[in-house]
LUMMIVEX-575115 format. One record per residue (C-alpha): residue number from 1; x, y, z. Coordinates in Angstrom, 1 decimal. Example, Ala and Ser with C-alpha at 12.3 -4.5 7.8 and 13.67 -1.06 7.14 Angstrom:
! LUMMIVEX-575115
<pt n="1" X="12.3" Y="-4.5" Z="7.8"/>
<pt n="2" X="13.7" Y="-1.1" Z="7.1"/>
END
This chain:
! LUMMIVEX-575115
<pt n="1" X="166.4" Y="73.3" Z="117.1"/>
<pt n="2" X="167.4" Y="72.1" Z="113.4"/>
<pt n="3" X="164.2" Y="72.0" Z="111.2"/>
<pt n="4" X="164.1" Y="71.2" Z="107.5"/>
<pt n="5" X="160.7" Y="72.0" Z="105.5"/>
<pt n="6" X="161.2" Y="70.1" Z="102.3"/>
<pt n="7" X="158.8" Y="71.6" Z="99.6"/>
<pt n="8" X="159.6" Y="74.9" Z="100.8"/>
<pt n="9" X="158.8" Y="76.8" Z="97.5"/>
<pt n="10" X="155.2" Y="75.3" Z="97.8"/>
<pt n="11" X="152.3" Y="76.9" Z="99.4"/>
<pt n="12" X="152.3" Y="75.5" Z="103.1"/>
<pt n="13" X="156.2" Y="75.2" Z="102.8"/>
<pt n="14" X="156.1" Y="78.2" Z="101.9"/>
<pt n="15" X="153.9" Y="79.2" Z="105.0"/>
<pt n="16" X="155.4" Y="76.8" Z="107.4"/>
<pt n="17" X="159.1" Y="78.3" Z="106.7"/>
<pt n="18" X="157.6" Y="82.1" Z="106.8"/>
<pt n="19" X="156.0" Y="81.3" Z="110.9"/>
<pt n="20" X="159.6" Y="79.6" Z="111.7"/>
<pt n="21" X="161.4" Y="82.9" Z="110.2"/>
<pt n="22" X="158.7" Y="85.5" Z="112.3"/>
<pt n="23" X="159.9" Y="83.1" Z="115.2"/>
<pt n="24" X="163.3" Y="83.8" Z="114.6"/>
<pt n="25" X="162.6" Y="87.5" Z="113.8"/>
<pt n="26" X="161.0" Y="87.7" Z="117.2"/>
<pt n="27" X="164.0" Y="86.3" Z="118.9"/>
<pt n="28" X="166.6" Y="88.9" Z="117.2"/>
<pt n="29" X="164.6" Y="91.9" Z="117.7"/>
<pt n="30" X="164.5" Y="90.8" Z="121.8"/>
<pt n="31" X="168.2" Y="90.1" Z="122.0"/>
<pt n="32" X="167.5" Y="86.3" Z="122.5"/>
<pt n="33" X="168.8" Y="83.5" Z="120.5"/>
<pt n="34" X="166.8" Y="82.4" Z="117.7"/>
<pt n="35" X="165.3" Y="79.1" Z="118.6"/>
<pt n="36" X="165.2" Y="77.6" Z="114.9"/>
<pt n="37" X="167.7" Y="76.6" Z="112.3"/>
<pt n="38" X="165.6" Y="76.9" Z="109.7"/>
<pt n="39" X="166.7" Y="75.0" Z="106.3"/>
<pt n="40" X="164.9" Y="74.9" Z="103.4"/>
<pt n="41" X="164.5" Y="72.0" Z="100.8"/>
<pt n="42" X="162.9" Y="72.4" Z="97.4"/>
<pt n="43" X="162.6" Y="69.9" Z="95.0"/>
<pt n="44" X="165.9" Y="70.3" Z="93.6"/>
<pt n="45" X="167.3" Y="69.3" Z="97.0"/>
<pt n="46" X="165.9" Y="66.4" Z="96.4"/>
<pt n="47" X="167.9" Y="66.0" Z="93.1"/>
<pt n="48" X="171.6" Y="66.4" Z="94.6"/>
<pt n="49" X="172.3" Y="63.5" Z="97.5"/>
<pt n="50" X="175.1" Y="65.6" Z="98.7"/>
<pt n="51" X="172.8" Y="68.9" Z="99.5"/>
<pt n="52" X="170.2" Y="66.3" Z="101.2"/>
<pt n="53" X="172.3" Y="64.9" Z="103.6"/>
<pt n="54" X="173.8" Y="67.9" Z="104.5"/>
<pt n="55" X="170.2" Y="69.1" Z="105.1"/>
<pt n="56" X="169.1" Y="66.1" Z="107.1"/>
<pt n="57" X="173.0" Y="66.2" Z="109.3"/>
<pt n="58" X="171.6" Y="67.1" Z="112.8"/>
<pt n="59" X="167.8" Y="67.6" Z="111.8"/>
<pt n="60" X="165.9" Y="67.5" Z="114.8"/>
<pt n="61" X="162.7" Y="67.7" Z="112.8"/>
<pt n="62" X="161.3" Y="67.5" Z="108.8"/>
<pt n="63" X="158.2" Y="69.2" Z="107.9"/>
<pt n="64" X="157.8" Y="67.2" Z="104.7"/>
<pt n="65" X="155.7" Y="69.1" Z="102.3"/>
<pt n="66" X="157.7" Y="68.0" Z="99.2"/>
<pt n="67" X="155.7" Y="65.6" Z="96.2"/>
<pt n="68" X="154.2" Y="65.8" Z="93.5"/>
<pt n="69" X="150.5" Y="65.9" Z="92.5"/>
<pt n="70" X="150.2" Y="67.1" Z="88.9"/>
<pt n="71" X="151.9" Y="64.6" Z="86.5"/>
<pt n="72" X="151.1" Y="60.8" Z="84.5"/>
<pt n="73" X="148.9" Y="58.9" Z="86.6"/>
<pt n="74" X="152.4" Y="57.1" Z="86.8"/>
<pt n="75" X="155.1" Y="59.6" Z="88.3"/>
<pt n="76" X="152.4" Y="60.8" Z="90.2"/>
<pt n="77" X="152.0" Y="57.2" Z="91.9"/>
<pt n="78" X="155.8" Y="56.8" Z="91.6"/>
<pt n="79" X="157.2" Y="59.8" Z="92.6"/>
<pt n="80" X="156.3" Y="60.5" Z="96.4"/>
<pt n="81" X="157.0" Y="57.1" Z="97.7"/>
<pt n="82" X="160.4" Y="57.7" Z="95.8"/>
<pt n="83" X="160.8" Y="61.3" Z="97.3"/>
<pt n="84" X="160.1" Y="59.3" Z="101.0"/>
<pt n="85" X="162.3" Y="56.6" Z="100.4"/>
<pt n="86" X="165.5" Y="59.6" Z="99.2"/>
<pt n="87" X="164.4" Y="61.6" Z="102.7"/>
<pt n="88" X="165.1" Y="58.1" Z="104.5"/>
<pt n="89" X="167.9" Y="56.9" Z="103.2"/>
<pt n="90" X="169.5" Y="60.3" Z="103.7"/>
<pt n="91" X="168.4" Y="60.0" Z="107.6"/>
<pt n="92" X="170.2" Y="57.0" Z="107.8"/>
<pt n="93" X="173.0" Y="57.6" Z="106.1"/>
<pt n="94" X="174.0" Y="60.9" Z="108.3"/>
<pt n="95" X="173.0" Y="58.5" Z="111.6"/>
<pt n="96" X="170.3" Y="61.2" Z="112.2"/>
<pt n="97" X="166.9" Y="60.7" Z="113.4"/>
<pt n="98" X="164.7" Y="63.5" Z="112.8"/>
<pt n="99" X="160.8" Y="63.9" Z="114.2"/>
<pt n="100" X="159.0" Y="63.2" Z="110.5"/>
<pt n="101" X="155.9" Y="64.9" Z="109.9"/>
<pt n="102" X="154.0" Y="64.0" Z="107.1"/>
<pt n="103" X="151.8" Y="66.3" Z="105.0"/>
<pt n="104" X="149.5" Y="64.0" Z="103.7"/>
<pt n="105" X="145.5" Y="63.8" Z="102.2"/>
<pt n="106" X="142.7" Y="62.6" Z="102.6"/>
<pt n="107" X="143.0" Y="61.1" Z="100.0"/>
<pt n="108" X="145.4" Y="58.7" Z="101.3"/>
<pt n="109" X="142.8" Y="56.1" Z="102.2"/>
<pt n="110" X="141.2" Y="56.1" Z="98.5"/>
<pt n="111" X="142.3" Y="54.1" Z="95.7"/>
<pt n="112" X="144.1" Y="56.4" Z="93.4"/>
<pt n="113" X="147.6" Y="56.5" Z="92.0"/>
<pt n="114" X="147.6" Y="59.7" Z="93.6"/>
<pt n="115" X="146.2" Y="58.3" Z="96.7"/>
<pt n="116" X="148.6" Y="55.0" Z="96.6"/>
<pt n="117" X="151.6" Y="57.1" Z="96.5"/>
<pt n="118" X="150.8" Y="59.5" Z="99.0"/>
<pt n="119" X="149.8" Y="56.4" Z="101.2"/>
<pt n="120" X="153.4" Y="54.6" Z="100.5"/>
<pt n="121" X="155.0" Y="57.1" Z="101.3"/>
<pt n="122" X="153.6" Y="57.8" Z="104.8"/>
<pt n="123" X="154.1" Y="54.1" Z="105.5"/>
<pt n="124" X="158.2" Y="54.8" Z="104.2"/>
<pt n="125" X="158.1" Y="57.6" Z="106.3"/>
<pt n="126" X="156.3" Y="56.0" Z="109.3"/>
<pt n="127" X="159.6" Y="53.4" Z="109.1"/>
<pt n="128" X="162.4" Y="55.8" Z="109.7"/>
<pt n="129" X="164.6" Y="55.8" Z="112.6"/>
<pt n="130" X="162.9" Y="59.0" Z="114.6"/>
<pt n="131" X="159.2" Y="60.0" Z="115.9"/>
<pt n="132" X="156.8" Y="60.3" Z="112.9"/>
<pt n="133" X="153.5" Y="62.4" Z="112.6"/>
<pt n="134" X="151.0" Y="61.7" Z="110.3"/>
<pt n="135" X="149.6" Y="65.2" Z="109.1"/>
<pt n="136" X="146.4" Y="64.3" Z="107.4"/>
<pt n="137" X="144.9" Y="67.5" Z="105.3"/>
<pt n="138" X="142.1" Y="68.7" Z="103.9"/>
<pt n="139" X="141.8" Y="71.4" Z="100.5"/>
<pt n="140" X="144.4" Y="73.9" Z="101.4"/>
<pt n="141" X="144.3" Y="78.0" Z="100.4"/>
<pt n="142" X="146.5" Y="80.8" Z="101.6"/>
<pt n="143" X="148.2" Y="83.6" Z="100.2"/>
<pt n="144" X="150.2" Y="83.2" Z="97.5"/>
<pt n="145" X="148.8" Y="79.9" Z="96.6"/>
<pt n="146" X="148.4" Y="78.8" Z="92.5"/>
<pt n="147" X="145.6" Y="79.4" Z="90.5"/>
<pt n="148" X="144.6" Y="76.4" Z="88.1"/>
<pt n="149" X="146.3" Y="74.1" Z="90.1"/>
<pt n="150" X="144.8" Y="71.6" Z="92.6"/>
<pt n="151" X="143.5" Y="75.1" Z="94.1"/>
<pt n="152" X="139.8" Y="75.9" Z="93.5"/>
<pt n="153" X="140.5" Y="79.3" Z="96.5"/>
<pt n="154" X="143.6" Y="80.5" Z="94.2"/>
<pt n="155" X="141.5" Y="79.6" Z="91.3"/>
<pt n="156" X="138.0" Y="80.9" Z="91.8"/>
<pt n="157" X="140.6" Y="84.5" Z="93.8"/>
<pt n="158" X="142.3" Y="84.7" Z="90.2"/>
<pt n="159" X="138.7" Y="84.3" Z="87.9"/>
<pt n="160" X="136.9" Y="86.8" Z="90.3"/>
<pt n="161" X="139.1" Y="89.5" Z="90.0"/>
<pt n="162" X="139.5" Y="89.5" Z="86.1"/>
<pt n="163" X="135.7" Y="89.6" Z="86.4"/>
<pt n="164" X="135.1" Y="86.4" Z="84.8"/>
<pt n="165" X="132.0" Y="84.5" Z="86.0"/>
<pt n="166" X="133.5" Y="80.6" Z="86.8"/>
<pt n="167" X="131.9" Y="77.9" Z="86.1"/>
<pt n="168" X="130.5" Y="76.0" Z="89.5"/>
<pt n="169" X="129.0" Y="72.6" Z="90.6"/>
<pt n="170" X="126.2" Y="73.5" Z="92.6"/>
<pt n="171" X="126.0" Y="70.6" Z="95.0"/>
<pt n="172" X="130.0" Y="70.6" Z="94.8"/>
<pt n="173" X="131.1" Y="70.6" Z="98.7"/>
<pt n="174" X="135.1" Y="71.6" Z="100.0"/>
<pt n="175" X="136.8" Y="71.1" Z="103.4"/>
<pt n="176" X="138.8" Y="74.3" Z="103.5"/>
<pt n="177" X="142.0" Y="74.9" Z="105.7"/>
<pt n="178" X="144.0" Y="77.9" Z="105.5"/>
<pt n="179" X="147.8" Y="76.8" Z="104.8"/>
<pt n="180" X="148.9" Y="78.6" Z="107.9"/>
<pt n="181" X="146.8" Y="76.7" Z="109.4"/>
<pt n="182" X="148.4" Y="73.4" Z="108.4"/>
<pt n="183" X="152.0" Y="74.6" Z="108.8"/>
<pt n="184" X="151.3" Y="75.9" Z="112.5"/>
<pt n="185" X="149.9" Y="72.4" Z="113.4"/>
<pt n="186" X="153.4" Y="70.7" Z="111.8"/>
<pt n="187" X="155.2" Y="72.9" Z="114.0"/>
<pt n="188" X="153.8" Y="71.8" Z="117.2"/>
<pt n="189" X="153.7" Y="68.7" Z="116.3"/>
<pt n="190" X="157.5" Y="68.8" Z="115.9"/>
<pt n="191" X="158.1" Y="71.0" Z="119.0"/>
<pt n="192" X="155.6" Y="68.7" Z="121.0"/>
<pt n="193" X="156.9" Y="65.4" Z="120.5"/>
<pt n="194" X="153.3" Y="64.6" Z="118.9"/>
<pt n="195" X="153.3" Y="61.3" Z="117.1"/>
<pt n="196" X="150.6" Y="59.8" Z="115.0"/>
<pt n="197" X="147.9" Y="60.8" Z="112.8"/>
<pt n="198" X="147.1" Y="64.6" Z="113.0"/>
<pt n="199" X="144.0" Y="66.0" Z="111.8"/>
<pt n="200" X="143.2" Y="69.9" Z="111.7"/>
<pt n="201" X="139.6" Y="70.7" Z="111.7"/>
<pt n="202" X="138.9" Y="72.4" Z="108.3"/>
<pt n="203" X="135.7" Y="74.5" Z="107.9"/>
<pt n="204" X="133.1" Y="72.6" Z="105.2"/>
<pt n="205" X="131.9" Y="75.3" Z="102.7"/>
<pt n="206" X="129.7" Y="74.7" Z="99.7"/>
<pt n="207" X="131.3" Y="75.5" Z="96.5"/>
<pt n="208" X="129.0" Y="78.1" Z="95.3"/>
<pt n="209" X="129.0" Y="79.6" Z="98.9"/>
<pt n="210" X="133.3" Y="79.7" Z="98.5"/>
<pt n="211" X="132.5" Y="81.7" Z="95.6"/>
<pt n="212" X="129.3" Y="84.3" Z="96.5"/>
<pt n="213" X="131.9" Y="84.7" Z="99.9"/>
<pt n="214" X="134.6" Y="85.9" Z="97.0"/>
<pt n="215" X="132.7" Y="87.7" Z="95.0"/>
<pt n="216" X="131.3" Y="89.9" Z="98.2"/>
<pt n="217" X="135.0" Y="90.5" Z="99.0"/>
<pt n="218" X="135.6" Y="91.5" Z="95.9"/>
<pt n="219" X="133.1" Y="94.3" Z="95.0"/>
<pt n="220" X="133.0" Y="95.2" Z="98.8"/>
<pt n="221" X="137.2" Y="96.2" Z="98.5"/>
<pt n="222" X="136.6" Y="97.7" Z="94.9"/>
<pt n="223" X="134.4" Y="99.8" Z="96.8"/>
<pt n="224" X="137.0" Y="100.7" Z="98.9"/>
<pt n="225" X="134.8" Y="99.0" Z="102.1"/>
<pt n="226" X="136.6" Y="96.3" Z="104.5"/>
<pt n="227" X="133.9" Y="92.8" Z="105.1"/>
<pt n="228" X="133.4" Y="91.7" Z="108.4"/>
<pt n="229" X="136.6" Y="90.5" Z="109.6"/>
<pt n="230" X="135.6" Y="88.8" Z="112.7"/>
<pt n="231" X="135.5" Y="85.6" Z="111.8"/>
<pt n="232" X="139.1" Y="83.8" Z="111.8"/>
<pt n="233" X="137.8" Y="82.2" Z="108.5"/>
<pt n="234" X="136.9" Y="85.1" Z="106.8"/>
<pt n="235" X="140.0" Y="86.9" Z="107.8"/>
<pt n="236" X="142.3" Y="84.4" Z="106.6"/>
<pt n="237" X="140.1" Y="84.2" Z="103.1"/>
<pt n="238" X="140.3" Y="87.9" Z="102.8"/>
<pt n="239" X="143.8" Y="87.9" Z="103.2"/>
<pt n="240" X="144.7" Y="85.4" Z="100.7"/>
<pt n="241" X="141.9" Y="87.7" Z="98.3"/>
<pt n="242" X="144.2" Y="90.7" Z="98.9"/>
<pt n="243" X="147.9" Y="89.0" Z="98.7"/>
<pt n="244" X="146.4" Y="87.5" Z="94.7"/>
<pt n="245" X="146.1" Y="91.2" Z="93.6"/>
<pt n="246" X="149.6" Y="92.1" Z="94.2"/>
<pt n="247" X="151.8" Y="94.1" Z="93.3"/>
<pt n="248" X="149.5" Y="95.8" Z="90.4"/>
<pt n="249" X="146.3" Y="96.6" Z="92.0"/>
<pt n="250" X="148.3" Y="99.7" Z="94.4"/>
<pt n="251" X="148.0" Y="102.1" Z="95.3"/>
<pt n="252" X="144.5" Y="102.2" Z="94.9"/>
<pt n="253" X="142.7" Y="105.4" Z="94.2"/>
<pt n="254" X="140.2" Y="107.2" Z="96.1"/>
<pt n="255" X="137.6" Y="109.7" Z="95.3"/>
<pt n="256" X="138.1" Y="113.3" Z="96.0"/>
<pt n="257" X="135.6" Y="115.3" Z="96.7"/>
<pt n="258" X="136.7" Y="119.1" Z="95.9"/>
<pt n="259" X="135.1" Y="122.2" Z="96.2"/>
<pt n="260" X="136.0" Y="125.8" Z="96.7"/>
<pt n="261" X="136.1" Y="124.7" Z="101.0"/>
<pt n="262" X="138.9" Y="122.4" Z="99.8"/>
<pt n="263" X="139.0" Y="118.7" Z="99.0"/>
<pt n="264" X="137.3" Y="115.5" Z="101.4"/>
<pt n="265" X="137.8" Y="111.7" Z="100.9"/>
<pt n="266" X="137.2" Y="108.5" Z="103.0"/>
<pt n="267" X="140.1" Y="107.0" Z="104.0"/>
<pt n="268" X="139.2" Y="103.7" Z="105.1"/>
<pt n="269" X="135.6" Y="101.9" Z="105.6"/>
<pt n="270" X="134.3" Y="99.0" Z="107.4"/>
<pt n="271" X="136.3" Y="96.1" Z="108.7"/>
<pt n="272" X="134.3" Y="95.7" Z="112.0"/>
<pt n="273" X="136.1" Y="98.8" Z="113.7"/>
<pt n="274" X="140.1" Y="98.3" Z="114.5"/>
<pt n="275" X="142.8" Y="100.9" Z="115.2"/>
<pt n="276" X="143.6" Y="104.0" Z="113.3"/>
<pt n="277" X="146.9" Y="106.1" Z="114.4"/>
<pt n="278" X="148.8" Y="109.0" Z="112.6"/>
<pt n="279" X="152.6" Y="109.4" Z="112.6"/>
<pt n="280" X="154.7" Y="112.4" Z="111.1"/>
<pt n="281" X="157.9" Y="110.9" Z="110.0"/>
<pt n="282" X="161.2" Y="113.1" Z="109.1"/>
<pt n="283" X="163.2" Y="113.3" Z="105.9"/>
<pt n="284" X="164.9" Y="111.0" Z="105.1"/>
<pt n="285" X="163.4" Y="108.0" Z="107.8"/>
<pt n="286" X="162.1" Y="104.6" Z="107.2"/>
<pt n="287" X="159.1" Y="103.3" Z="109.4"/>
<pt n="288" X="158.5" Y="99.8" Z="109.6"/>
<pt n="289" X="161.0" Y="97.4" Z="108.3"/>
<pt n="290" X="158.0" Y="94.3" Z="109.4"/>
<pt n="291" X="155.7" Y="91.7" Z="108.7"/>
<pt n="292" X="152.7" Y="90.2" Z="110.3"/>
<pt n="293" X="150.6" Y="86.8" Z="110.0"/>
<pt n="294" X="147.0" Y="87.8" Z="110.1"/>
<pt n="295" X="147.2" Y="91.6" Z="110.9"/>
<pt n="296" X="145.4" Y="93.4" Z="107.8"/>
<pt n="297" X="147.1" Y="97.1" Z="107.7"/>
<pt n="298" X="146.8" Y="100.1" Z="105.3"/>
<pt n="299" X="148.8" Y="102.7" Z="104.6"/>
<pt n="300" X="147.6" Y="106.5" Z="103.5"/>
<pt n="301" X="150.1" Y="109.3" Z="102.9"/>
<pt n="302" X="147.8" Y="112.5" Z="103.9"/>
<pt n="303" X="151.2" Y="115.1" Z="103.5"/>
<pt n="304" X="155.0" Y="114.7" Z="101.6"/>
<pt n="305" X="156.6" Y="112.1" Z="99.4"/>
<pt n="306" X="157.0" Y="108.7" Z="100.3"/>
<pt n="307" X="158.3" Y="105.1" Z="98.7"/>
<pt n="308" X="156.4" Y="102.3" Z="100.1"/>
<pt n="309" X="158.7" Y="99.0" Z="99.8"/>
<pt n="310" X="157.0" Y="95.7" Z="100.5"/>
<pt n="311" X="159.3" Y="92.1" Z="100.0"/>
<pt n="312" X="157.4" Y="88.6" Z="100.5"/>
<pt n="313" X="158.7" Y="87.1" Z="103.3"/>
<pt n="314" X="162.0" Y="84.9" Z="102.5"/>
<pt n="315" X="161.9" Y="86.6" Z="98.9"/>
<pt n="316" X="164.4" Y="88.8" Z="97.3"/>
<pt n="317" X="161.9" Y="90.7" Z="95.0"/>
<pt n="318" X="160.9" Y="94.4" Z="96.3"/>
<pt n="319" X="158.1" Y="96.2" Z="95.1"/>
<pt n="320" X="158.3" Y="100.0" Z="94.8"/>
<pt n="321" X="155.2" Y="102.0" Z="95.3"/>
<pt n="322" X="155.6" Y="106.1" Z="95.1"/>
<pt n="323" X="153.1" Y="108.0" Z="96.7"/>
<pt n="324" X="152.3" Y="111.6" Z="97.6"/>
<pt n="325" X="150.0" Y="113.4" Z="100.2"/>
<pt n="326" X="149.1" Y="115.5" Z="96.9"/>
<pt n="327" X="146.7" Y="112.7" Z="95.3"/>
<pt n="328" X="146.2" Y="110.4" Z="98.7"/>
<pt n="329" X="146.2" Y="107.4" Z="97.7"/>
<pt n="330" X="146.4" Y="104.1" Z="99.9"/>
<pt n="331" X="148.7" Y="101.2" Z="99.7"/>
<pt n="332" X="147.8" Y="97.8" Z="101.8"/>
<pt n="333" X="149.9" Y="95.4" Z="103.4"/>
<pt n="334" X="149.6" Y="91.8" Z="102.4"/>
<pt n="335" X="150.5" Y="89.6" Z="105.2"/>
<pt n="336" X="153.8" Y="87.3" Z="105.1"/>
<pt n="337" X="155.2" Y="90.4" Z="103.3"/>
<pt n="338" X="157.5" Y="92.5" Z="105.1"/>
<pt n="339" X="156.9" Y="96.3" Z="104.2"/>
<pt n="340" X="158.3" Y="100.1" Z="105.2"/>
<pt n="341" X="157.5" Y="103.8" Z="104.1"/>
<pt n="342" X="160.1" Y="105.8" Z="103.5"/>
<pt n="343" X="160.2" Y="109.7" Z="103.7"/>
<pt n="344" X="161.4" Y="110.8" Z="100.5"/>
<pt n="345" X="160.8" Y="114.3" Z="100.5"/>
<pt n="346" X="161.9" Y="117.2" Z="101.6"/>
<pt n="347" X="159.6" Y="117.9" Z="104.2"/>
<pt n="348" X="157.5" Y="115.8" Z="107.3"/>
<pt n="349" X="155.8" Y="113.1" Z="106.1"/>
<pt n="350" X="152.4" Y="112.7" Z="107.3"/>
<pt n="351" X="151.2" Y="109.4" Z="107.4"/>
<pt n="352" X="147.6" Y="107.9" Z="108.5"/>
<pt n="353" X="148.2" Y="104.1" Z="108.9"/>
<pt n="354" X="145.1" Y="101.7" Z="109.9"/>
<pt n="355" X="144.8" Y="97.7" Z="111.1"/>
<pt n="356" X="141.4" Y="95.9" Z="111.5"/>
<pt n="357" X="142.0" Y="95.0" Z="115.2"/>
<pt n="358" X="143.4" Y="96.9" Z="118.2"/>
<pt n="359" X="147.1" Y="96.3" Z="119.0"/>
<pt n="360" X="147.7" Y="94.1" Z="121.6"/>
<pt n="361" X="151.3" Y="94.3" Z="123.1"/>
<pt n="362" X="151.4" Y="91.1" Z="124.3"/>
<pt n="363" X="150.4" Y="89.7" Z="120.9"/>
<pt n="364" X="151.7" Y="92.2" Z="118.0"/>
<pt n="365" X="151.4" Y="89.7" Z="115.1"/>
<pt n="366" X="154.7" Y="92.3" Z="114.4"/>
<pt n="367" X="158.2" Y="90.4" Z="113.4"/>
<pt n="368" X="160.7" Y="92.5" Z="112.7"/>
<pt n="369" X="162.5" Y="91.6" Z="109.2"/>
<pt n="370" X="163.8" Y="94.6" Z="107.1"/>
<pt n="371" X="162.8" Y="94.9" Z="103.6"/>
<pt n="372" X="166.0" Y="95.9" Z="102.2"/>
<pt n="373" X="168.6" Y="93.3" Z="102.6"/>
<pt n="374" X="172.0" Y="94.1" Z="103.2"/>
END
């Protein structure tokens, strides 16, 4: 199945691409075929005809997360009908007939140029030659999303951990859905056949109870203490918390306790229980080489020399994180972001490694993708 996410650069694009890839990761590491052609547009697709109707040649499906929604009141009324009406006429001039879905807003139905555009262009869209599925969406976060833009998560993630104190409407009220969230509903859509309007529950959250849910995050995890990550919510806000403080915040210290009897530390706290396992890896070997979507994971060299490597997912950009069982220090995984250790020294590298919930073999949240690209 040939699926184009236009906006792929942006935050659900971004997402919506990164669950299509673990799909396809899935399918290599069991031998099978991959079930998606995954082709990503960003806005300079948009900008070269030839590129877009190559793109849109044998599309079974467009996730359309491409527009614009910081400019003049005029390009920003202008500009996604006229990204619409390009998609369209590229559909029609390759003969192909793609299932459209739509990632629109609620505020579609006001009267905005923002809102005008956004509505033209779903009734553009609506007009094509193939299915169409009106994706209507609520204040988006996730990881990786941008601060001081449209984002009051990203923004309110960036001003807690500098340590500022932002400023908040107290009666302010958002409708909160976690980008994954938005791009896993797009997908079935497109895989289902499902036509007409779409609408993802979000989870209504006062302003100032967005932030005091932040700020507890944040002093908990300086305190080297895992919140409560029962709640689905909560887990996906935690993990767009953690992704934000990449790559400088690792790895993190801990405080030895040393005396005479030798040296104690707490290696991890809280997180409603989980899975701890150890592993003693060789010189010279490379464990994990994977990413996961929700699965929070830490890792803590106890003996040896090791280089923890961790890519975001469809990214070329590796960090590098050197760390020794001499001053134990942990490194965490942000989801989307496919990581490994690496035994770099010249003995067995021991290795304590931690998730917040119990593996489940018949759902791994694991997807094999090596960090290293050949």
């Amino acid at each position: 199945m040939k699926i184009v996410v236009t906006g792929a650069g942006g935050l659900i694009g971004w997402h919506a691409a990164a669950r299509l890839h673990a799909r396809n990761c899935a399918a290599r590491f069991r031998g099978e075929t991959q079930p998606f052609e995954l082709v990503r547009l960003d806005h300079a697709g948009f900008a070269d005809p030839r590129q877009l109707r190559e793109a849109m040649t044998g599309a079974d499906a467009v996730l359309h997360f491409a527009g614009v929604n910081r400019a003049s009141e005029e390009e920003v009324e202008h500009a996604n009908p006229a990204i619409a009406q390009a998609l369209d006429h590229a559909c029609r001039e390759v003969s192909a007939a793609p299932h459209i879905v739509y990632a629109n807003s609620t505020h579609a139905a006001g009267d905005t140029p923002y809102g005008r555009g956004k509505r033209r262009a779903g009734e553009i869209l609506s007009g094509g030659p193939g299915r169409y599925t009106n994706l209507i969406l609520p204040h988006i976060f996730g990881e990786c999303a941008r601060p001081y833009y449209n984002n009051v998560t990203a923004t309110f993630i960036d001003q807690v951990i500098k340590g500022e104190e932002p400023s908040v409407n107290p009666d302010g009220h958002v409708h909160l859905l976690h980008a994954s969230a938005a791009a896993q509903a797009a997908i079935d859509a497109a895989i289902d056949g499902m036509e007409g309007d779409l609408v993802p529950t979000p989870r209504s959250t006062g302003v100032p109870e967005l932030l005091g849910i932040l700020q507890r995050f944040h002093a908990s995890y300086e305190a080297n203490i895992y919140p409560d990550l029962s709640d689905p919510f909560d887990l996906a806000l935690f993990n767009s918390y953690r992704a934000a403080l990449y790559p400088s915040a690792f790895p993190r210290a801990l405080k030895l306790n040393t005396d005479k009897r030798g040296t104690l530390f707490e290696a991890v706290k809280g997180g409603g229980g989980g899975q701890t396992f150890l592993s003693w890896t060789e010189t010279g070997v490379t464990r994990g080489d994977h990413f996961h979507l929700n699965k929070v994971e830490r890792f803590l060299v106890l003996e040896g020399e090791a280089v923890i490597r961790i890519r975001r997912v469809l990214s070329d950009e590796v960090w590098e994180y050197r760390v020794s069982g001499e001053n134990p220090a942990p490194v965490d995984m942000p989801t989307l972001h496919t990581h490994s250790i690496e035994n770099v020294g010249g003995s067995r590298l021991l290795t304590l490694f931690w998730t917040h919930d119990i593996f489940d073999p018949a759902a791994p949240d694991t997807y094999a993708d090596p960090v290293l690209r050949v």
